[in-house]
N, C-alpha and C positions, 0 to 999 in steps of 0.2 A: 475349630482349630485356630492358632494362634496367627496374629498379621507375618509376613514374613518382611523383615526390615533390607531386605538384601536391595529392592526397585531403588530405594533411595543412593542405595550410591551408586549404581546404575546410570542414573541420573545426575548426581554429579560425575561421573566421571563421562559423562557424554558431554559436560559441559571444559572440560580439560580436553579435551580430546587428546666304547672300551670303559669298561666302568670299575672303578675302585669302590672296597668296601666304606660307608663311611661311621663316625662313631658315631653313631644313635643312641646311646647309651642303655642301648639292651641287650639281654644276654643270652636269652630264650623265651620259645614262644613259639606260636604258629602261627602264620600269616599269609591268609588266600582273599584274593582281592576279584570278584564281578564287576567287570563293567561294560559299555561301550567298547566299540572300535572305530576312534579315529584319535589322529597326532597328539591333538592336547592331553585325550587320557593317558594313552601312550608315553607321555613323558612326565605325568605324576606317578603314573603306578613303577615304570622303570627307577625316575629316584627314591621311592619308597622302597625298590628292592633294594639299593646301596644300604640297606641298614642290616640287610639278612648276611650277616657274616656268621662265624662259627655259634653253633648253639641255636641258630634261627631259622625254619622250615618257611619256605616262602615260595606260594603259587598263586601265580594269574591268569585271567581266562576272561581277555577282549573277544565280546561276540555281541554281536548283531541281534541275536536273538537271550541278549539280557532279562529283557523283562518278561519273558517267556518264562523264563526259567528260576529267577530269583525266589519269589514266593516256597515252590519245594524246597527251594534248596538250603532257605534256612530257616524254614520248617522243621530240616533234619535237627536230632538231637546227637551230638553235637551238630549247628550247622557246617555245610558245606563249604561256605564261606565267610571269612571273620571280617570282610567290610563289602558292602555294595555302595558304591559308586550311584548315584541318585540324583535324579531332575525333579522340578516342579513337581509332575506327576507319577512320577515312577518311586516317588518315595512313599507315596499315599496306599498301595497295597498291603505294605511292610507295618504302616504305622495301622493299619486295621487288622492286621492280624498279629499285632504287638510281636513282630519282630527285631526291633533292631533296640536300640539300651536307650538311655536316657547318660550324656555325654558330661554333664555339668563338673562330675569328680574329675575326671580326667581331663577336662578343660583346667579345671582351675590346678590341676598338677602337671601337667602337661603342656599347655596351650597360652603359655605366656607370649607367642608371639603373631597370635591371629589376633584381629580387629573385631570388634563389638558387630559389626554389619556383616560379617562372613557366619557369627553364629546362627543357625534357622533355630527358633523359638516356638514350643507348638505346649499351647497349654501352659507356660512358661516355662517348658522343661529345653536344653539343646539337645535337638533329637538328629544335626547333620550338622559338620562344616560346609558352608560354601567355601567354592575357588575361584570359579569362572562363571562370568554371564555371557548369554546367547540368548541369539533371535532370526530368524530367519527373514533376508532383504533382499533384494534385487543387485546382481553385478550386469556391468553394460561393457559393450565393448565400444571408448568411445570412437574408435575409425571407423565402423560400421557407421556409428550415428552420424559421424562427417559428411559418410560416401551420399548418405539418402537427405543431408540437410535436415533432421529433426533435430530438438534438443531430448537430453536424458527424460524419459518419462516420470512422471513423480505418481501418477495415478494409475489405477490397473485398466481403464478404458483408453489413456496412452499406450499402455503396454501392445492394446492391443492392433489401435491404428499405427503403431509404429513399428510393429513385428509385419503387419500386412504389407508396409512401404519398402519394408527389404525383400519379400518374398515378390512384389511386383516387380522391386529392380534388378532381379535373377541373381541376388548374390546366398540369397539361403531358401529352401523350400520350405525347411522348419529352424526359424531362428531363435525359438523359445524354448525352455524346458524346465519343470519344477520337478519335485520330486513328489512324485503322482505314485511308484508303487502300492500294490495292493496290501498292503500292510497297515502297520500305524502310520508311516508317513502320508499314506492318503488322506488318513483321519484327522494329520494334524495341519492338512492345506484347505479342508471344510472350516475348523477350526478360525484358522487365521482370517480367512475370506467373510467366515459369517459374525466376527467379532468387530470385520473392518466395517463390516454394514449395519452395523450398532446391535446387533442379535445379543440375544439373551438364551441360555441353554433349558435354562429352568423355569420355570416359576417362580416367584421370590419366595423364598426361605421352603422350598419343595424341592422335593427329588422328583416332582412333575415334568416332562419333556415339554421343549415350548420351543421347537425348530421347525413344526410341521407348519407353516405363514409363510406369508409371502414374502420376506427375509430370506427365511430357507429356498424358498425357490431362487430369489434373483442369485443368493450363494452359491447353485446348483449354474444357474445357465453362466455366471460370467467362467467359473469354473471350466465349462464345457466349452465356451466360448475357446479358451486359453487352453484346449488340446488340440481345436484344430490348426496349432501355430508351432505343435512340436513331433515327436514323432510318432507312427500309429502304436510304437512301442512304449508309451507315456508310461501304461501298468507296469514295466519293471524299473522303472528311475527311481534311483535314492542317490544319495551322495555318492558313493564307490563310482555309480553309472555316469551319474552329469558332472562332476569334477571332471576327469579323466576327457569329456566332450570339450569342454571348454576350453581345458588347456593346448588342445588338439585342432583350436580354432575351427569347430564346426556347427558351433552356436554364437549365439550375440548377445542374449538377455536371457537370465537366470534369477530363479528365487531360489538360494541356498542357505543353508545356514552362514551365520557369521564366523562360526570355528573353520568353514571350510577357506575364508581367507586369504590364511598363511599360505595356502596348498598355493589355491591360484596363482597367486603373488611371490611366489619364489621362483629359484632360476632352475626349477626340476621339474623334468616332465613337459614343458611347455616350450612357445618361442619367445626371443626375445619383443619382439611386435606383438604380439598378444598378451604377454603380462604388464606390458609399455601402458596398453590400450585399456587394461582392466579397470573397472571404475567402480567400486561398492557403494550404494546408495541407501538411504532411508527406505524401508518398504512403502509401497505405495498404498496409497488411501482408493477409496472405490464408491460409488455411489453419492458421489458430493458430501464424502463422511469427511469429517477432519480426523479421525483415529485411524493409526496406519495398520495394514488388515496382515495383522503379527501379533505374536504373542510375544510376553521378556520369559526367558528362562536364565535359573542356575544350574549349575551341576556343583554337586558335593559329597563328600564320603559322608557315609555313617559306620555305627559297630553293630555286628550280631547280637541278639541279647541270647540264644545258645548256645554259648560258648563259654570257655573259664575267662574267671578275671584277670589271670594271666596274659592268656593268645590278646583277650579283647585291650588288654596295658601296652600290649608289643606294636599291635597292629594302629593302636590309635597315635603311638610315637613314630613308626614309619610312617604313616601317611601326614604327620605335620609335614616331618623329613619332606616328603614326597611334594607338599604345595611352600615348598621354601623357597625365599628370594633367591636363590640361586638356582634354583629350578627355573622360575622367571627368566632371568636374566639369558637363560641359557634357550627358550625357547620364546622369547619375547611374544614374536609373530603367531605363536600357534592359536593362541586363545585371547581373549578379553577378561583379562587376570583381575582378579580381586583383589594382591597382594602389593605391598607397596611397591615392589621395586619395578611392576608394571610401567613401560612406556606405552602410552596408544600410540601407535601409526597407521600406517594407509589400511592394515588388516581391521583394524578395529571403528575404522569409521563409520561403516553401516548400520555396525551395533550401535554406537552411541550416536546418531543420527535417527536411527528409528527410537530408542529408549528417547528421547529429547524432545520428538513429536509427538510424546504423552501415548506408546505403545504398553497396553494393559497386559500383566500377566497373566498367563496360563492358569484358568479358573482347578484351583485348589479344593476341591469337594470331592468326600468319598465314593461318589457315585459319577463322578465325570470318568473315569476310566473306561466306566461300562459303557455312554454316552458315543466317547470315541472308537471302541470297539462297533458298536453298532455303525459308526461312520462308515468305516474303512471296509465292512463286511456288505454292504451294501449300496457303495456307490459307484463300482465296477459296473456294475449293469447298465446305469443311468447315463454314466460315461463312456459308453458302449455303444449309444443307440438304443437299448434294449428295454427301453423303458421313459416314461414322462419325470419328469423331475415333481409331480406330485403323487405319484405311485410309489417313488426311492424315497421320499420323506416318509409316506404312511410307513414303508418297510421298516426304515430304522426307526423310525417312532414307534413299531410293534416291537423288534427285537431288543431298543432298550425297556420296553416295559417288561417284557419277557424276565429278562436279566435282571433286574431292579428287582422284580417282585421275588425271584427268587434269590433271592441276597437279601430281602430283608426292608429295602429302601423302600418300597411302594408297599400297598396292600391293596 
């Protein structure tokens, strides 16, 4: 697969730190948009609908359970849906089962006003636009860290004598919380954790598994380490769960995403003393690593390639529409924009503070998918009690071989 040039400005830009129809100049078409659900999608795919005025069929369908379901669905002949919305690894299923088109024509008729770095290049063909990068970092509350005298933690063995020092001083029983559901978000806090302890998933240039070491164990106990500090309820936390905690001042220190942000940091939903006290940080580094224990992600449309060339001309002119500086401007705060008219502020510090600390992306191979399913499918147990943390290594080390072999990767 092709480098992807997006880290680069990543990078630099860490170092910067009622709706009316509008004229999209199209006339018809059909356009149905998969993606995520949270704010920043939410306000590319809405101005992408300002272009569906007369003549243009337009449906979206924000779920949670996206990548579940993307694969079928444009599968279908026609597909289901004429763009999916795609991260680092969620675009990698699509481009193995040669789903989604090759973008180059309609770039170059279309696309006069993206930047060379938002194009994803694979093989050297544009197979997605980026819009936004993301990484998941640490938010502090810094009155909490007043009350107990610590400074902000920068490491995850801070995190943890520092969540200890509030829980002694009777102000939180569980002042931690990451987003530990049983899902892919489990999968992608293994991920983070064993990438920050210098691990390696693979074998060089093998679809060979290489997490069953004692990497993957220390990955496994600081992990475990860091639920006795949140609630016994850790398996159901994702974003929708620990935002809505935090704003509600009943935690102190979180690893979220950097999209969730905006959330935190506005005047909704929370108090004024607690978004005062919010502080997003660099993710923390772990085992005397200097790589912060994160992954960089982007998120970006692509086009169906079952579809007419028509829907697929309609829908790749709404979604420019859709990541346009006026789109920015009007949700500045939601995301860590890719588009010029992007200001960073206090939402986007975390992200270009951890991009900055030399935080590596989210390893891009067509077999990490399966790798991370096996995470998330077996380490329930481990984090449980239920099991030794080199018993849930052999496990996932069986189920990705399981999975591998049959798809083709192993033999």
């Amino acid at each position: 697969m092709g480098k992807f040039r997006i880290f680069g400005a990543v990078a630099a830009l860490s170092l910067t730190v009622g709706m009316a129809h509008a004229d999209c100049g199209i006339s018809s078409g059909n356009i149905s948009v998969l993606a995520n659900d949270f704010p920043a999608l939410h306000a590319v795919v809405s101005t992408a609908e300002s272009c569906a005025g007369d003549g243009i069929t337009f449906n979206k369908n924000h779920t949670a359970k996206h990548n579940e379901i993307s694969v079928a669905a444009l599968s279908a002949d026609p597909a289901e849906y004429t763009s999916k919305i795609v991260a680092n690894s969620s675009i990698v299923p699509l481009l193995n089962k040669d789903l989604i088109r090759p973008l180059d024509d309609l770039v170059a008729k279309h696309g006069q006003s993206l930047k060379p770095n938002q194009l994803i290049r694979i093989d050297g063909k544009v197979m997605a636009v980026a819009f936004m990068a993301n990484a998941q970092h640490l938010f502090v509350r810094q009155d909490i860290l007043d009350q107990i005298g610590m400074p902000a933690p920068t490491t995850w063995e801070e995190v943890l004598s520092t969540a200890k020092a509030i829980r002694e001083a009777g102000i939180m029983e569980y002042p931690f919380a990451a987003l530990f559901k049983s899902d892919w978000n489990l999968g992608e806090e293994f991920v983070n954790m064993y990438v920050g302890h210098g691990g390696k998933f693979f074998e060089p240039g093998t679809a060979k598994p290489a997490i069953n070491n004692e990497t993957g164990t220390a990955t496994l106990n600081m992990l475990k380490a860091l639920t006795e500090y949140t609630n016994p309820d850790f398996l159901t936390y994702n974003t929708s769960t620990v935002a809505p905690l935090w704003e509600s001042g009943e935690i102190a220190i979180a690893q979220l995403w950097g999209s969730t942000g905006g959330q935190l940091l506005d005047d909704e939903g929370s108090t004024p003393e607690v978004v005062a006290a919010t502080v997003p940080l660099a993710a923390p580094t772990v085992a005397g690593g200097n790589t912060p224990a994160s992954t960089l992600w982007w998120d970006g449309f692509t086009i169906a390639k079952n579809i007419s060339d028509e829907d697929a001309e309609a829908t790749f002119i709404a979604m420019v529409h859709g990541i346009s500086d006026d789109m920015v401007r009007a949700n500045n705060d939601s995301a860590v924009w890719l588009m010029d008219a992007y200001v960073p502020g206090k939402a986007a510090e975390g992200v270009a503070a951890t991009a900055a600390a030399g935080a590596e992306p989210y390893p891009m191979l067509p077999f990490m998918g399966l790798m991370h399913q096996a995470l998330f499918q077996e380490l329930p147990d481990f984090l449980q009690g239920n099991e030794t943390a080199e018993q849930a290594l052999a496990d996932i080390e069986a189920a990705y071989v399981t999975a591998a072999t049959e798809q083709g990767f192993l033999k």
